[in-house]
N, C-alpha and C positions, 0 to 999 in steps of 0.2 A: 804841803807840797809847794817846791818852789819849780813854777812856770819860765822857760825865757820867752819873752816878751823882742819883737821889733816895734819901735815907735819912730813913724816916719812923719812932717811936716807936711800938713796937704792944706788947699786953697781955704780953708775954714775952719783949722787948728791941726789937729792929730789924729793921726789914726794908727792902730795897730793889729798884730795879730799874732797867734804864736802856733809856733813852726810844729810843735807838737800834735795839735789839735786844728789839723784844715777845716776854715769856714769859721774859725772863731775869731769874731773880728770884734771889736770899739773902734769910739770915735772919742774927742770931745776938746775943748777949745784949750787945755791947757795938758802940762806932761802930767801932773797932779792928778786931772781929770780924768783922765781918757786912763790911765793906770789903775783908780776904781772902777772905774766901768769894766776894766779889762777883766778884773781879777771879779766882778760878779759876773761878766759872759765865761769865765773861766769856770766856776761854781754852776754856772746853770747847764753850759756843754758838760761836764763831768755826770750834774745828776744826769743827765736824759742818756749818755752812754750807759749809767746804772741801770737806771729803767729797764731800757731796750736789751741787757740782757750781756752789753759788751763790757770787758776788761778796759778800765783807762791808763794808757801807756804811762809808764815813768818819764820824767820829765830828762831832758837832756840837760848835758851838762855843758856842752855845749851848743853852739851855732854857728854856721857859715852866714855870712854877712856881702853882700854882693851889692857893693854901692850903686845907688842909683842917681846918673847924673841928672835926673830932671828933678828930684826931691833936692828940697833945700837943705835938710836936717834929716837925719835920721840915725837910730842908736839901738843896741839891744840891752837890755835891762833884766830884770827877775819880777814876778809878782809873785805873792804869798797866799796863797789858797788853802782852804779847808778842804779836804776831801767828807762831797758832802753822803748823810746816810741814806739810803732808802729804806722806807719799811718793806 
């Protein structure tokens, strides 16, 4: 499954989050970084909506993007995730 991803510029690299999935956030000092991190918080919010018993939305295909003038940088991207199994 492909996620879209916001990666914004903050005081101590990057942070992101995706628009699909509220509350699923990374961090990390580089776009490289913080893009793995995203795509295992993306894996680990999926399992635990399994768990719990909820359906994981299909990914958009798109996004609205709403510049923020106090971030430096900021971009939407895709991350590529496993949809992971439960037993």
């Amino acid at each position: 499954m492909r996620f879209p991803v916001i990666i914004r510029r903050c005081g101590t690299g990057y942070s992101a989050d995706v628009p699909d999935l509220p509350g699923c956030i990374a961090t990390g000092k580089t776009v490289p970084g913080v893009r793995r991190r995203m795509a295992k918080a993306i894996e680990l919010h999926l399992e635990l909506m399994l768990e719990s018993g909820q359906k994981p939305p299909k990914p958009a295909k798109r996004v609205e993007l709403e510049i923020d003038a106090e971030a430096g940088e900021e971009f939407a991207t895709w991350v590529e995730v496993d949809l992971p199994q439960v037993a």
